[in-house]
C-alpha positions in Angstrom: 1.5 -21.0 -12.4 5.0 -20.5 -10.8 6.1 -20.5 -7.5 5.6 -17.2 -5.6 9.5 -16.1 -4.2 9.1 -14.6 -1.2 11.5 -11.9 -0.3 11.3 -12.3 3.6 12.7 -10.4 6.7 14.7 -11.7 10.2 13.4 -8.4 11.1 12.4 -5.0 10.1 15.0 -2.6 8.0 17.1 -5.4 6.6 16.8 -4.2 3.2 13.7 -6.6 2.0 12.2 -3.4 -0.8 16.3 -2.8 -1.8 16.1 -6.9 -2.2 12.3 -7.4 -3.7 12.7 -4.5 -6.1 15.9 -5.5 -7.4 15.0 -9.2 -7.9 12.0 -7.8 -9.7 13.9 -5.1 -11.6 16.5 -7.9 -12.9 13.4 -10.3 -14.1 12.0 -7.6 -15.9 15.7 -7.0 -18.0 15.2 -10.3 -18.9 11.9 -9.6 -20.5 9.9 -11.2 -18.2 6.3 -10.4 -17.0 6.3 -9.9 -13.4 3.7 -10.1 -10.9 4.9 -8.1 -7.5 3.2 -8.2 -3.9 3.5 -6.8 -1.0 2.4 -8.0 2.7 0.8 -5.9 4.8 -1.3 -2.8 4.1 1.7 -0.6 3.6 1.4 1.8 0.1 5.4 3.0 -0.3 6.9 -0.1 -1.1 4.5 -0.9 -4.0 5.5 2.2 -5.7 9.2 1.2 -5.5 7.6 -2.1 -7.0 5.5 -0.7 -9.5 8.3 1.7 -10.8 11.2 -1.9 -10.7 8.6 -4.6 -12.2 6.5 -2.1 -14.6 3.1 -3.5 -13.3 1.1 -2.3 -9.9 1.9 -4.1 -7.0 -1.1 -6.1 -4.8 -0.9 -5.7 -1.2 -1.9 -8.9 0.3 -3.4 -8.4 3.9 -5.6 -10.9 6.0 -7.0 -8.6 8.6 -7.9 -5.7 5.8 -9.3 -8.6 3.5 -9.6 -12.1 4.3 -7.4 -15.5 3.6 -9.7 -16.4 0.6 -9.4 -13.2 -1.0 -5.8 -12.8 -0.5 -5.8 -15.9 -2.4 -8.1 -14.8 -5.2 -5.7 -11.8 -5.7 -2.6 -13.7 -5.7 -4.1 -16.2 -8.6 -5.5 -13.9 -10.3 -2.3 -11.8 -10.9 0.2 -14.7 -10.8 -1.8 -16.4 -13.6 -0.6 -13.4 -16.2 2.9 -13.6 -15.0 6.4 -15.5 -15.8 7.5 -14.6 -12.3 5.6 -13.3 -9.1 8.1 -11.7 -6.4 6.4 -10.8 -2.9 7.8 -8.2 0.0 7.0 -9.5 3.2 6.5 -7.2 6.2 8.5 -6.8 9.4 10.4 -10.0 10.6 8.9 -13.3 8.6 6.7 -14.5 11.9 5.4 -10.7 13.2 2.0 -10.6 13.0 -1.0 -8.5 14.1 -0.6 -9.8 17.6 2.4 -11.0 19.9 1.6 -14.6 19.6 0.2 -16.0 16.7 0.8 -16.2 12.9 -1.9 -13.9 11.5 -0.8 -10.8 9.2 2.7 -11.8 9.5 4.4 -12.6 6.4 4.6 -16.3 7.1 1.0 -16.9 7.0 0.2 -15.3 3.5 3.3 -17.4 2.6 1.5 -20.3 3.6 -1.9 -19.5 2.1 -0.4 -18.9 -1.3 2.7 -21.4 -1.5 5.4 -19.3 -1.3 9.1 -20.5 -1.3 10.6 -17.8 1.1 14.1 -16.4 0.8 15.0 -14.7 3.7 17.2 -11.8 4.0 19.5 -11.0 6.7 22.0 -7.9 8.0 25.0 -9.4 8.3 27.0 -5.8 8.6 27.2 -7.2 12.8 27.2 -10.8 12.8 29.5 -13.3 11.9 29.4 -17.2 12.9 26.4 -16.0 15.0 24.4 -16.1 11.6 23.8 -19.9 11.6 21.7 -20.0 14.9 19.8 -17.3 13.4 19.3 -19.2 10.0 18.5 -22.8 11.8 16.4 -20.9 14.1 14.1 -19.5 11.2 14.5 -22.6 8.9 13.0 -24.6 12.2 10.5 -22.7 13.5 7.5 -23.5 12.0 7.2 -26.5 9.8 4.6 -24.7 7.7 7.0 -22.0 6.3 9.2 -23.0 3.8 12.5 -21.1 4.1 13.9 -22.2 0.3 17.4 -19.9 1.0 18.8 -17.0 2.2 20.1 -13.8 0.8 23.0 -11.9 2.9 22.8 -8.5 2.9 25.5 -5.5 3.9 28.6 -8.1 3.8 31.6 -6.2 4.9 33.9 -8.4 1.9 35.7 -11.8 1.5 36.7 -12.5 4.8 33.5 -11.9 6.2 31.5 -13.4 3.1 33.4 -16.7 3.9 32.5 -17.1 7.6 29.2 -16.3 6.7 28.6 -18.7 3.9 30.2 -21.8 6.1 27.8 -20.5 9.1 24.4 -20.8 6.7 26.4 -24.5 5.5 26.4 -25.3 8.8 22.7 -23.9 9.1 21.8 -26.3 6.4 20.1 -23.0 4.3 21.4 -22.6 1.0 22.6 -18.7 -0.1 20.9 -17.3 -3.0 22.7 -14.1 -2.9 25.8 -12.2 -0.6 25.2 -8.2 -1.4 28.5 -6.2 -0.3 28.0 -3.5 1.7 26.7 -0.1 -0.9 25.8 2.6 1.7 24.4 4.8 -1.2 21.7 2.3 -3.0 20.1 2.5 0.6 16.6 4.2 0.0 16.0 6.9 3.2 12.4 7.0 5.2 9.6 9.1 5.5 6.9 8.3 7.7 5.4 5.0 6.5 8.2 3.2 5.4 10.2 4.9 2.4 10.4 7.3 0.9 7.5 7.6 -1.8 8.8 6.6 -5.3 8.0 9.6 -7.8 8.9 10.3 -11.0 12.6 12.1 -10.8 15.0 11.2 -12.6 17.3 10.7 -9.3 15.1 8.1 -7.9 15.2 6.5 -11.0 18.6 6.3 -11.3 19.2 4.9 -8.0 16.3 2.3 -8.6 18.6 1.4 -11.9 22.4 1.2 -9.2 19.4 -1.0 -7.2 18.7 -3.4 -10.4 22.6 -3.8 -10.9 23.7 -4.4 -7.5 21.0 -6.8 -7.0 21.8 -8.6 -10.8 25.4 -8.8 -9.9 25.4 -10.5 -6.4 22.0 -12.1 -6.1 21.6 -15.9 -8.2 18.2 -15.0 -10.2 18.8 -17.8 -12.4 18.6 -19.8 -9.2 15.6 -18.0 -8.3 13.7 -18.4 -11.0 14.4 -22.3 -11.2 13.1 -22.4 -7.6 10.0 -20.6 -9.0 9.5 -23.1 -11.8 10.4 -25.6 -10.1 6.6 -25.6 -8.6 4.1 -25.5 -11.5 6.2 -24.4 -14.4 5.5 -21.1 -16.3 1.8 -19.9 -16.6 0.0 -18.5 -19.8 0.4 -14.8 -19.9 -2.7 -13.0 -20.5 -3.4 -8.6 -20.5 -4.0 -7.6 -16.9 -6.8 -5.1 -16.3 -5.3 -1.3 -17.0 -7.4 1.2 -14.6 -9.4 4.0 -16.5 -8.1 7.5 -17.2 -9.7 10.5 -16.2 -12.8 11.1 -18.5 -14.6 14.6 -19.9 -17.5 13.0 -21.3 -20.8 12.9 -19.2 -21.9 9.5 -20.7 -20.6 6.6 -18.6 -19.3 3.3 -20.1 -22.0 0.1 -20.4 -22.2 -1.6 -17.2 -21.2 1.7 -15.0 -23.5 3.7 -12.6 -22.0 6.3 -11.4 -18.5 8.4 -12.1 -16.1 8.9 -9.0 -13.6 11.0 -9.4 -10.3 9.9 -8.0 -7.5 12.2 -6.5 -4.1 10.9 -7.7 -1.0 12.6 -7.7 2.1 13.1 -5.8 0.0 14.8 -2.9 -3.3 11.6 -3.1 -1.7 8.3 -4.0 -2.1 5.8 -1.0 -5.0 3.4 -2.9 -4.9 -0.2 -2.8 -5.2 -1.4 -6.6 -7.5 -4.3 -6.0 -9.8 -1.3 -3.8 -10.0 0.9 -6.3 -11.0 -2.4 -8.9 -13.6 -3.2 -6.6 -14.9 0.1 -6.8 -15.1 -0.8 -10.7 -16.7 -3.9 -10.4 -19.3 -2.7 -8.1 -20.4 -0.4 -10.9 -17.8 2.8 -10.9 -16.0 4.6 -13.2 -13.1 5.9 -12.1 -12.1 9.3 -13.6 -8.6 10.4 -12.2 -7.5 14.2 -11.5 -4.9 15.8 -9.6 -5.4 18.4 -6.3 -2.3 19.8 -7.3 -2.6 20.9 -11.2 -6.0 20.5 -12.0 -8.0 23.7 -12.1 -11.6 21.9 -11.4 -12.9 18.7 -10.0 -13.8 16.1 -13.8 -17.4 15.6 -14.5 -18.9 13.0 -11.1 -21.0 11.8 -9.0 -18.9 11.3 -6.4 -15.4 11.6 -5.0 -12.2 10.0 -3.3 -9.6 11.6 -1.8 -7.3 8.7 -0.6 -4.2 9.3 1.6 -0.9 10.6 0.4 1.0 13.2 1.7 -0.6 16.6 1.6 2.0 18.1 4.5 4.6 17.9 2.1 2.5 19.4 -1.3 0.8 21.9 1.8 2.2 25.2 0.0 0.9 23.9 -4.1 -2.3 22.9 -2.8 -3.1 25.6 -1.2 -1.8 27.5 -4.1 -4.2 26.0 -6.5 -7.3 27.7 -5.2 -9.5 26.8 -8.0 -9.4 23.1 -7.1 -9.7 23.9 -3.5 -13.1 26.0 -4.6 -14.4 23.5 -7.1 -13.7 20.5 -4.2 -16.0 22.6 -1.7 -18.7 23.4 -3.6 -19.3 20.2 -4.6 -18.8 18.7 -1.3 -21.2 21.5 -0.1 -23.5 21.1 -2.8 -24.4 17.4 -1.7 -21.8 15.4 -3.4 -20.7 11.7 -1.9 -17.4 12.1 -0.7 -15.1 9.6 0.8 -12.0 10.9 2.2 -9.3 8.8 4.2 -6.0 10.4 5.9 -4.5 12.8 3.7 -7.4 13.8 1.8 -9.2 14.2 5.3 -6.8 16.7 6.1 -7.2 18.5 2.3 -10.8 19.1 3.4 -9.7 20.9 6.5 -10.2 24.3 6.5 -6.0 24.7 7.0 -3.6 22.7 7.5 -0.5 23.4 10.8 3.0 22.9 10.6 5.9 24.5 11.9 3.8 27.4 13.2 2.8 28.0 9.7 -0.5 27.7 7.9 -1.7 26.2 4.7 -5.4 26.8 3.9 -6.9 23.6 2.2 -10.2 22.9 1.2 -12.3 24.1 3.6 -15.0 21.8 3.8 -14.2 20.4 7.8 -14.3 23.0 10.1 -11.1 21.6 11.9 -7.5 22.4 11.7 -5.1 19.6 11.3 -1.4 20.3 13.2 1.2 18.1 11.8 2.7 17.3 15.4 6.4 15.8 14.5 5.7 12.6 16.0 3.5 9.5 15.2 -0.3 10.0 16.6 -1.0 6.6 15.0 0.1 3.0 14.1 -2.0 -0.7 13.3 -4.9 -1.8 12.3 -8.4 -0.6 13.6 -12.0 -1.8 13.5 -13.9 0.8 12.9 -17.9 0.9 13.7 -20.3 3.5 12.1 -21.8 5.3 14.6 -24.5 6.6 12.4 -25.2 5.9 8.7 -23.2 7.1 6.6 -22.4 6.4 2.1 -20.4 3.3 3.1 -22.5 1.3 6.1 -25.6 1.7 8.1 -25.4 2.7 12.0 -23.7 -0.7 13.9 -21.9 -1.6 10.9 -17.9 -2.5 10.7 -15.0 -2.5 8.3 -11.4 -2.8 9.0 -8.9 -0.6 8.7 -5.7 0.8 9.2 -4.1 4.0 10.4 -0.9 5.4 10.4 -0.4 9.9 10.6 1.8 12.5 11.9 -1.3 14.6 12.1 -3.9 15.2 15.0 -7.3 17.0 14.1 -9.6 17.7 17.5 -12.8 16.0 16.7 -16.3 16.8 17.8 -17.5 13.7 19.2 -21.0 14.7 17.5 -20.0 14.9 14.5 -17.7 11.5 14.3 -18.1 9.3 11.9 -16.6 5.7 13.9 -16.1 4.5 17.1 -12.8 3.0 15.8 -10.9 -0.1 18.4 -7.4 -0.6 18.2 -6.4 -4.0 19.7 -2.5 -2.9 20.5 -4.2 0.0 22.9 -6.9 -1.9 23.9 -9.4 1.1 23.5 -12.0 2.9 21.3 -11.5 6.4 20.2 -14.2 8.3 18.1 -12.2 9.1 14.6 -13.8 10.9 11.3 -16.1 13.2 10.5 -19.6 13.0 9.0 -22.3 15.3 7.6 -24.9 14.4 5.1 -23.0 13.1 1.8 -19.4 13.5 3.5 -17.7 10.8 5.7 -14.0 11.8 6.1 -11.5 9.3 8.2 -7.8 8.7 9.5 -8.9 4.7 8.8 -7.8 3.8 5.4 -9.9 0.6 3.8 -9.7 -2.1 1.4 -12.7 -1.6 -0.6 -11.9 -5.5 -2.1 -12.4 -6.7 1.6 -15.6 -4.4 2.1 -17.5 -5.1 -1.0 -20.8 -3.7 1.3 -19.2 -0.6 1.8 -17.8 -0.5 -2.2 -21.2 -1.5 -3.5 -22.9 1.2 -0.7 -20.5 4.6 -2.5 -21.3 3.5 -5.8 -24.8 3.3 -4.9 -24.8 6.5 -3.4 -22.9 8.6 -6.3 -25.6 7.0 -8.7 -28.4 8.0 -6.4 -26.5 11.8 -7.1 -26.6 11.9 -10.1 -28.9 14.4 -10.1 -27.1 16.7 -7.6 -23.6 16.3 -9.8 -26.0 18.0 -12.6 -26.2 20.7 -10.4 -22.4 20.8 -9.3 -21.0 20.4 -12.5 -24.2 22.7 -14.5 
């Protein structure tokens, strides 16, 4: 198994997913397998990932998981891979907490072996860079900073003075990128923008790939990657389902979930949804926004996305919205976290305009123009519900634009933040529904994964109905 490469930040918005997806783009021209990651619990940057290395992308989080499974996903992936690239989160050492190493990108570099190559902005600095580098390279003896990679270099002169300030640094440069204003992917909410499928994004991913090939030393990279357990056997990764018509389910499946996933429903952790499959689910895919029905299911998952900016389709395609609500209203387990909370609203605010949406919640949701939420959560059930009994806790994560206002009788969690220092009720619940701002890791809540399955088999009778 090879080295992971750790593409790592002095702080946020250096240009680590420009960096990471390049690396991995180039590896990938070269015909090799690659095995991307990301830190943190963020969904955007895998998609720029998936789209550069050809092969989903693994978040890797200790507080939405836990260090052993963080390492069981990293082997498990790297072992089918020539090459495994991680994106890091934030600045290498920012964590969950002020002090402390945990969630930061440093300590899942230490719990998988990483050799980190940290990335600065050098568009403002000059000799300064080599306390910065030293500073990093020092810090903790745990985290080994292999090199650097310097990013938005103003040209020779300034490439020079900051190649002899990382010499004096003692950190070896991997890679001095030139300053390319339009490669720089724009923002939206949580992190980037969301890679689709246009052909724009495309080509800029492909001016990412060559700018990245052309100034960065992968044949240096990969040598430090080999360098640490030489290449591993490649072996078939596992290829989620597609979306199936039949009623039958496959030998060792209980129950059928269907799965929203689109350009509207795609913020799903990969090793989530697998657990999902493990614990005994088939996963049948379909899409809010062009499907004219809900697939043949015993249950369903709307996962987050970004329904404000599909508002006007969605509520265009009224025979989804119809099919969603009857079987929600027929009896059907439904999990729902962010975005597809705010599709089972009965309509949907923004800019004094409104979309209707499902109609299942009898809230609104107002899309507000600023952030109404940001970190990880623990959230405790405050009755049973598909996922836990009463008393029971996952953890989670929240991040939304939107604010819905909840009736603290029918909430679903009593949800803590530690960076406010409070509880706030969050979600709604009703019989078979449990709806959420808290997104999940359903591979670091195997209860709660085993609990949905269990429920959409105990349906199966009622999906009869629904689907009849």
């Amino acid at each position: 198994m090879t080295r992971p490469v750790v593409i790592a930040g002095a702080a946020s918005g250096v240009g680590k997913t420009t960096l990471a997806a390049g690396i991995m783009g180039a590896c990938r021209r070269r015909g090799l397998k690659v095995a991307p990651f990301k830190v943190g619990p963020d969904y955007i940057d895998p998609g720029f990932h998936q789209r550069a290395a050809g092969a989903p992308s693994r978040n890797l989080d200790t507080w939405l998981t836990s260090a052993d499974e963080v390492r069981a996903i990293y082997r498990r992936r790297a072992a089918a891979a020539d090459v495994s690239i991680v994106e890091g989160v934030m600045g290498l050492f920012d964590g969950r907490a002020g002090a402390g190493a945990g969630g930061s990108t440093a300590e899942v570099s230490g719990l998988i072996g990483g050799a980190v190559m940290l990335v600065a902005d050098c568009a403002r600095q000059a000799r300064s860079l080599a306390p910065l580098l030293k500073g990093f390279a020092t810090f903790d003896a745990g985290t080994a900073v292999a090199g650097c990679i310097l990013n938005n270099v103003g040209g020779a002169g300034h490439e020079r003075i900051l190649r002899d300030a990382a010499r004096e640094a003692g950190v070896t440069v991997f890679g001095v990128l030139p300053r390319q204003p339009e490669i720089v992917l724009p923002s939206r909410h949580l992190g980037l923008v969301q890679a689709g499928g246009a052909d724009a994004e495309q080509a800029k991913l492909e001016l990412i790939i060559d700018h990245v090939q052309q100034n960065v030393d992968i044949d240096a990279l990969l040598a430090l990657a080999r360098g640490a357990g030489g290449k591993a056997a490649r072996e078939d990764g596992k290829r989620p389902p597609g979306v199936g018509s039949v009623r039958e389910l496959p030998p060792g499946a209980s129950a059928r979930i269907a799965v929203a996933r689109d350009e509207a429903f795609s913020f799903y952790y990969v090793d989530g949804l697998e657990a999902l499959e493990e614990a005994g689910a088939e996963l049948a895919y379909f899409s809010p926004l062009r499907d004219e029905t809900l697939p043949a299911c015993d249950g369903v998952y709307l996962g987050g996305g970004y329904p404000e900016v599909y508002a006007a389709e969605l509520e265009a395609n009224r025979s989804m919205r119809e099919s969603v609500a009857a079987a929600v209203s027929g009896g059907l387990p439904t999990y729902a976290e962010c975005g597809g909370l705010v599709y089972l609203c009965r309509e949907l605010e923004e800019h004094g305009r409104s979309r209707r949406m499902a109609g299942v919640l009898p809230l609104t949701a107002r899309m507000t123009g600023r952030r109404q939420a940001l970190g990880y959560v623990e959230a405790t059930a405050r009755r049973d519900s598909i996922l836990m009994p009463a008393g029971a806790s996952v953890r989670g994560h929240e991040f939304h634009w939107s604010a819905i206002d909840w009736s603290v009788d029918d909430s679903a969690y009593d949800c803590y933040s530690g960076r406010l220092g409070r509880s706030t009720p969050d979600g709604y619940l009703a019989g078979g529904l449990l709806a959420s701002y808290v997104h999940i890791h359903f591979g670091g809540n195997r209860d709660a994964a085993a609990a949905f399955v269990g429920a959409c088999a105990r349906a199966r009778g009622v999906s009869a109905r629904v689907h009849g």
